[in-house]
C-alpha positions in Angstrom: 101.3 110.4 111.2 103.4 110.7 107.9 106.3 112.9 108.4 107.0 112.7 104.6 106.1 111.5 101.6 109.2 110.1 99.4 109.0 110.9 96.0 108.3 107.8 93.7 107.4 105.6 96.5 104.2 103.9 97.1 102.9 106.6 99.5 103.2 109.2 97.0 102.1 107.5 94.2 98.6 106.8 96.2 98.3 110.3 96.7 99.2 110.5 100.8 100.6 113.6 101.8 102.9 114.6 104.9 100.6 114.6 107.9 98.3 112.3 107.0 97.5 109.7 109.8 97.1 106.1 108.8 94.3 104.4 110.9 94.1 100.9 109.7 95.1 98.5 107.2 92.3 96.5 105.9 90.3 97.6 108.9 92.7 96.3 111.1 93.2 99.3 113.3 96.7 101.1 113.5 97.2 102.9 117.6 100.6 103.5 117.5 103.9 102.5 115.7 104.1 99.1 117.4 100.8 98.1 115.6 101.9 100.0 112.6 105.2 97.7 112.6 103.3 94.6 113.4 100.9 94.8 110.9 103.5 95.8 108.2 105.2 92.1 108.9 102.1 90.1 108.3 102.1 91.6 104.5 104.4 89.8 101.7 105.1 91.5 98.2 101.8 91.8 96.1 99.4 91.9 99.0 97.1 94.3 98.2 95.3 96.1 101.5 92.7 98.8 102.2 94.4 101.7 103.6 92.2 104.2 106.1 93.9 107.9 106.6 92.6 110.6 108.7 93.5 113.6 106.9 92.7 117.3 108.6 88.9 116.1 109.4 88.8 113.4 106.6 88.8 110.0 106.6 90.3 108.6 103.2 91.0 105.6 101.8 93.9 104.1 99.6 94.6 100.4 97.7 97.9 99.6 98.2 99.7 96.5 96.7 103.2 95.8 99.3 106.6 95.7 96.9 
């Protein structure tokens, strides 16, 4: 779950808001902050991934390229 969303970063410039709840990255699923942290590693700048957020009952989803 997003705490926060820092202005100018890449969460706020994909339009992800505080609270949102990031479920997978390229459909590779996200269960808790060790998985989040994992997966983050594997990605290099300009990697470009499918993001899945749950947000209130919705599921959305982002492009992201990795600075």
């Amino acid at each position: 779950r997003l705490k926060g969303v820092v202005k100018g970063e890449i969460a706020e410039k994909l339009g992800m808001q505080e609270g949102d709840i990031i479920l997978a990255f390229d459909d590779k699923p996200i269960k808790d902050i060790f998985a989040y942290k994992d997966l983050l590693s594997k990605y290099s700048s300009g990697d470009k991934v499918k993001v899945k957020v749950k947000r209130d009952k919705k599921i959305i989803y982002f492009n992201a390229t990795f600075k």
